[in-house]
PASEBA-1860 file (N, C-alpha, C; in nm, 3 decimals):
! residues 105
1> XXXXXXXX> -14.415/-3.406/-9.815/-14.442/-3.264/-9.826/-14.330/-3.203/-9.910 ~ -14.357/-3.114/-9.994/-14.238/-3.015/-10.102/-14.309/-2.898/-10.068 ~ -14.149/-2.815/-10.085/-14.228/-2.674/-10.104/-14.279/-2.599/-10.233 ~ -14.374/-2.555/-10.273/-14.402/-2.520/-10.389/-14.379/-2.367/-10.396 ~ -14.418/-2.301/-10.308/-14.374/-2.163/-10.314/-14.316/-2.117/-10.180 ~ -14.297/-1.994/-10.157/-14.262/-1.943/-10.021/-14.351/-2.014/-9.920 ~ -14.519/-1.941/-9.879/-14.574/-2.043/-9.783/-14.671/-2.129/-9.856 ~ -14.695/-2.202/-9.983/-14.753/-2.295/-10.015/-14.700/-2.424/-10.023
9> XXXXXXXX> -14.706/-2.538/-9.969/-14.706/-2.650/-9.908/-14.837/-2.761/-10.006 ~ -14.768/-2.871/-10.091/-14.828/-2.996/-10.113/-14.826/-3.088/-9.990 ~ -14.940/-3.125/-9.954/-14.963/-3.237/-9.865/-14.962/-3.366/-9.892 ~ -14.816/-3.480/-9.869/-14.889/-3.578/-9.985/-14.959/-3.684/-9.878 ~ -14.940/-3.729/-9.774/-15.009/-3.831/-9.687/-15.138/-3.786/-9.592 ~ -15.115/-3.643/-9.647/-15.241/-3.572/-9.552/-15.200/-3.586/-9.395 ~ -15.132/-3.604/-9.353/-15.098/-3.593/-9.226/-14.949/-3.501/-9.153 ~ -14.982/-3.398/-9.117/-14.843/-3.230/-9.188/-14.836/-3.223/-9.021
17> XXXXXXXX> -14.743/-3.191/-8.942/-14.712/-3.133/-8.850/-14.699/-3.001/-8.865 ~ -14.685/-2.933/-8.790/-14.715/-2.778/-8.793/-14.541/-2.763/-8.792 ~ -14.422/-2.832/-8.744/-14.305/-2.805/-8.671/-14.255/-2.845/-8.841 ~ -14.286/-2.951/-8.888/-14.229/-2.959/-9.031/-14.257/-2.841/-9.122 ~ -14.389/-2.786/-9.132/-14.446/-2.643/-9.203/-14.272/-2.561/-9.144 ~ -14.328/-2.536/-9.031/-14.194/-2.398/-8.979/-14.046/-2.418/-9.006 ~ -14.017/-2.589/-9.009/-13.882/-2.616/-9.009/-13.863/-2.562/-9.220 ~ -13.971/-2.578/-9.266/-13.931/-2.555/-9.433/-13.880/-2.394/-9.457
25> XXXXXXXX> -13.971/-2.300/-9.373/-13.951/-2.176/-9.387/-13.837/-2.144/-9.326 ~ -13.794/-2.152/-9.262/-13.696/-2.147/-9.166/-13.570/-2.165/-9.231 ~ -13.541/-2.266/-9.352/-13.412/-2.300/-9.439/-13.463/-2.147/-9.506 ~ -13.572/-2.138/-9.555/-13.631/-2.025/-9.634/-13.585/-1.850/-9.578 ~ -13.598/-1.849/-9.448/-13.611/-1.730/-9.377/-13.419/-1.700/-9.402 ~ -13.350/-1.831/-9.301/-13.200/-1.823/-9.363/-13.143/-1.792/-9.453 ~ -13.224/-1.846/-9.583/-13.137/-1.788/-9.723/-13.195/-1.603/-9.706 ~ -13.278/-1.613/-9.691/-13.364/-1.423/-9.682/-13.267/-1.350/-9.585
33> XXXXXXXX> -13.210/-1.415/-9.479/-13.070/-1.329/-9.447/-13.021/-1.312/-9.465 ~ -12.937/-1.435/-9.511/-12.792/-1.402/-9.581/-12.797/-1.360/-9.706 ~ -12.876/-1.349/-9.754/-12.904/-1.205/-9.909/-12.932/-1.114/-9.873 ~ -12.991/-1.052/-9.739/-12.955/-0.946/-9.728/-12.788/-0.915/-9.643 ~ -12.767/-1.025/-9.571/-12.602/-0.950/-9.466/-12.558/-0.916/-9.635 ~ -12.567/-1.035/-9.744/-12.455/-1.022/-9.876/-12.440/-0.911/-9.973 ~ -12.576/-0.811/-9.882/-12.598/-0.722/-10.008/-12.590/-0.570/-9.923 ~ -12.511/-0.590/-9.793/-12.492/-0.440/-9.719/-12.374/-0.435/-9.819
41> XXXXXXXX> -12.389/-0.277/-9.801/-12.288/-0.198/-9.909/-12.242/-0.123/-9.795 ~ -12.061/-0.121/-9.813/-11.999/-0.045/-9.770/-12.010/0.105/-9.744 ~ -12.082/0.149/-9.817/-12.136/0.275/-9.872/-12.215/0.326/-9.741 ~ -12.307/0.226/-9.673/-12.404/0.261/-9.534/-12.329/0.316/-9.469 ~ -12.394/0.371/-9.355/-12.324/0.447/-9.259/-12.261/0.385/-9.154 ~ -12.191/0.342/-9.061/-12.151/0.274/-8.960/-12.327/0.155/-8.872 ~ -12.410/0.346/-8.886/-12.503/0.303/-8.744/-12.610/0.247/-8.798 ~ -12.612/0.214/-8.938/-12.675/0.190/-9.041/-12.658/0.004/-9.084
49> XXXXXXXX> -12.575/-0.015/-9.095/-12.493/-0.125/-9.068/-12.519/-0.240/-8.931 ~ -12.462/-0.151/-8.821/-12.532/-0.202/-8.725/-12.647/-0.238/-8.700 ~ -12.739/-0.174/-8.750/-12.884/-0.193/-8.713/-12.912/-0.287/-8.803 ~ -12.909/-0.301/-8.938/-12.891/-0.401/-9.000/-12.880/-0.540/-8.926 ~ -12.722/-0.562/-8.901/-12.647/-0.671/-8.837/-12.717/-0.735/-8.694 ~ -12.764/-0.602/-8.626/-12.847/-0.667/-8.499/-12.998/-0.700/-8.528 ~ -13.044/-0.656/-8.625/-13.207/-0.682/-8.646/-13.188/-0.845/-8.683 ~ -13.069/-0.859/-8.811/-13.057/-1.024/-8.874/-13.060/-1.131/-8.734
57> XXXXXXXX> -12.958/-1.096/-8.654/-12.900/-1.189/-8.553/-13.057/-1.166/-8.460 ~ -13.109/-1.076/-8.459/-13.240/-1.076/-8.372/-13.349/-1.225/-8.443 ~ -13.331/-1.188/-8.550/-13.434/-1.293/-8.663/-13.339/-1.436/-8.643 ~ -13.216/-1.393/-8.622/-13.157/-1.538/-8.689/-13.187/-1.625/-8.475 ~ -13.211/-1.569/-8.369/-13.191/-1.629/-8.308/-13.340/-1.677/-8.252 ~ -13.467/-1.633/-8.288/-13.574/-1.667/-8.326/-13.579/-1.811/-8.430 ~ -13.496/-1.812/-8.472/-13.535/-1.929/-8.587/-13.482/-2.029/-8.516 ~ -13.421/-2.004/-8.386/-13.348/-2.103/-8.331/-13.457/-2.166/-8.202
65> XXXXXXXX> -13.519/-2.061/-8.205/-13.669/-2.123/-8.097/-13.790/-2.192/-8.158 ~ -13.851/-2.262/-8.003/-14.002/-2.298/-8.093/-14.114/-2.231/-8.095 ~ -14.075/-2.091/-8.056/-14.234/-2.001/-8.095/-14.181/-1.887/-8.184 ~ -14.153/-1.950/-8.316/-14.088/-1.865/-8.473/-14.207/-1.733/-8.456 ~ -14.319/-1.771/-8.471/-14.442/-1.726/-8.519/-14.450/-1.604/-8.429 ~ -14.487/-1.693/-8.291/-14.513/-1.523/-8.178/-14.370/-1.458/-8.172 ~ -14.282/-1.521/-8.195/-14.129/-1.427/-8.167/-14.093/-1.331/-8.268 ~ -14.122/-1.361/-8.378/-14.100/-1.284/-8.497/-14.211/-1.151/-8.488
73> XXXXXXXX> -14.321/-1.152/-8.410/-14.468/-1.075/-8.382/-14.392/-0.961/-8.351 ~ -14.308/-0.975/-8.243/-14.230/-0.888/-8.178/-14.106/-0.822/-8.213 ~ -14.075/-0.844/-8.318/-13.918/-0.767/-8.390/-14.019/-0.705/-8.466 ~ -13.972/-0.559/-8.446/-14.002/-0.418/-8.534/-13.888/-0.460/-8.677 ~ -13.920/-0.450/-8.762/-13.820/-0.450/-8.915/-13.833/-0.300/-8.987 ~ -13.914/-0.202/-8.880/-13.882/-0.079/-8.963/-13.803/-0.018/-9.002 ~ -13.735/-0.021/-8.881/-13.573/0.035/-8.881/-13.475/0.003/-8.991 ~ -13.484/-0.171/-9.023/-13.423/-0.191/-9.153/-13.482/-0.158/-9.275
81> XXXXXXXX> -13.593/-0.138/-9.264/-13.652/-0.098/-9.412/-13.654/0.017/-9.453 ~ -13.657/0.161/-9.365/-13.595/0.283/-9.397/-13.472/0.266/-9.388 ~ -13.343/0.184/-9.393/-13.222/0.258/-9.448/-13.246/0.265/-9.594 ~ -13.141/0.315/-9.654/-13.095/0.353/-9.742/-12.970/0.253/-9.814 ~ -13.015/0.215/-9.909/-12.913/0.107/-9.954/-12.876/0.060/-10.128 ~ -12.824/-0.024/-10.145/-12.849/-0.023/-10.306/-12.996/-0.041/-10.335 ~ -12.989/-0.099/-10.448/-13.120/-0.149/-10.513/-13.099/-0.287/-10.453 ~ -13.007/-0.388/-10.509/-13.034/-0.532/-10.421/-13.066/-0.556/-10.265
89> XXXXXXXX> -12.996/-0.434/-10.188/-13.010/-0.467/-10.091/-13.123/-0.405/-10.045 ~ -13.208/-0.331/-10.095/-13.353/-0.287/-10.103/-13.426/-0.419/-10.057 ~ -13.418/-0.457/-10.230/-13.513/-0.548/-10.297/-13.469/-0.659/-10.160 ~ -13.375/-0.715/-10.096/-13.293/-0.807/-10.031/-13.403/-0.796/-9.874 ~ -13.405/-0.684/-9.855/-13.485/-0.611/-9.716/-13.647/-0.654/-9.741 ~ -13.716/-0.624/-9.888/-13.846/-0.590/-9.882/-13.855/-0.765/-9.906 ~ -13.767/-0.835/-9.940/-13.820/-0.968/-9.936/-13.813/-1.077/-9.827 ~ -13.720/-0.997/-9.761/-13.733/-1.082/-9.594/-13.872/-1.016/-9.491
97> XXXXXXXX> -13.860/-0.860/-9.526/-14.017/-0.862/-9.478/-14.135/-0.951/-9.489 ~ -14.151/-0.905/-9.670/-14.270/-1.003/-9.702/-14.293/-1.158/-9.633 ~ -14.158/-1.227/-9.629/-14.187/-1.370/-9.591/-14.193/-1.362/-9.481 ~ -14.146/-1.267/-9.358/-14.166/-1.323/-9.199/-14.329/-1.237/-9.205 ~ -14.409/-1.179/-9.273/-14.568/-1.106/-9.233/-14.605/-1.210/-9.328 ~ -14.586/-1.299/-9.417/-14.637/-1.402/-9.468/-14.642/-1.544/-9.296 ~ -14.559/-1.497/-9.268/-14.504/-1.603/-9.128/-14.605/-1.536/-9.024 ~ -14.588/-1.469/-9.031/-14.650/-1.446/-8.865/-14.846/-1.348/-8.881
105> X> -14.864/-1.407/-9.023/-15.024/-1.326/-9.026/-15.107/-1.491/-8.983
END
């Protein structure tokens, strides 16, 4: 199995576990954090920051279980997506969304 895109997956023996699928995204979901912790700007507000920092560690300790899918169902990401931030760390936010509602539809 390779990854070809975010969730598209080559099958080469035809025989895929579902735990190998999640374990690929999962290196995937990690890098989608730490581009966004890399791209808070000093500039945020304290409580701004925080919410940030606890939503990641909310995601990052989900990736550490085996129900990614229903656990992720349950973290709200609104809160991080209305702050206010640079442009990378925008763009950094709207692309860890996309891949965990790519994850959990």
């Amino acid at each position: 199995m390779s990854m070809v895109g975010i969730n598209q997956i080559i099958i080469a023996n035809g025989d895929v576990k579902a735990k190998q699928y999640v374990d690929c995204n999962t290196e995937i979901l990690k890098e989608l954090i730490e581009n966004v912790q890399k791209n808070i700007s000093s500039e945020m507000s304290y409580n701004d920051i925080q919410e940030v920092k606890d939503k990641l560690n909310e995601i990052k300790d989900v990736t550490q279980s085996n129900n990614i899918k229903e656990k992720l169902k349950k973290i709200s990401l609104n809160s991080i997506k209305a702050i206010k931030g640079t442009a990378e760390f925008s763009a950094a936010v709207v692309a860890l969304i996309e891949f965990i509602k790519n994850i959990i539809k």
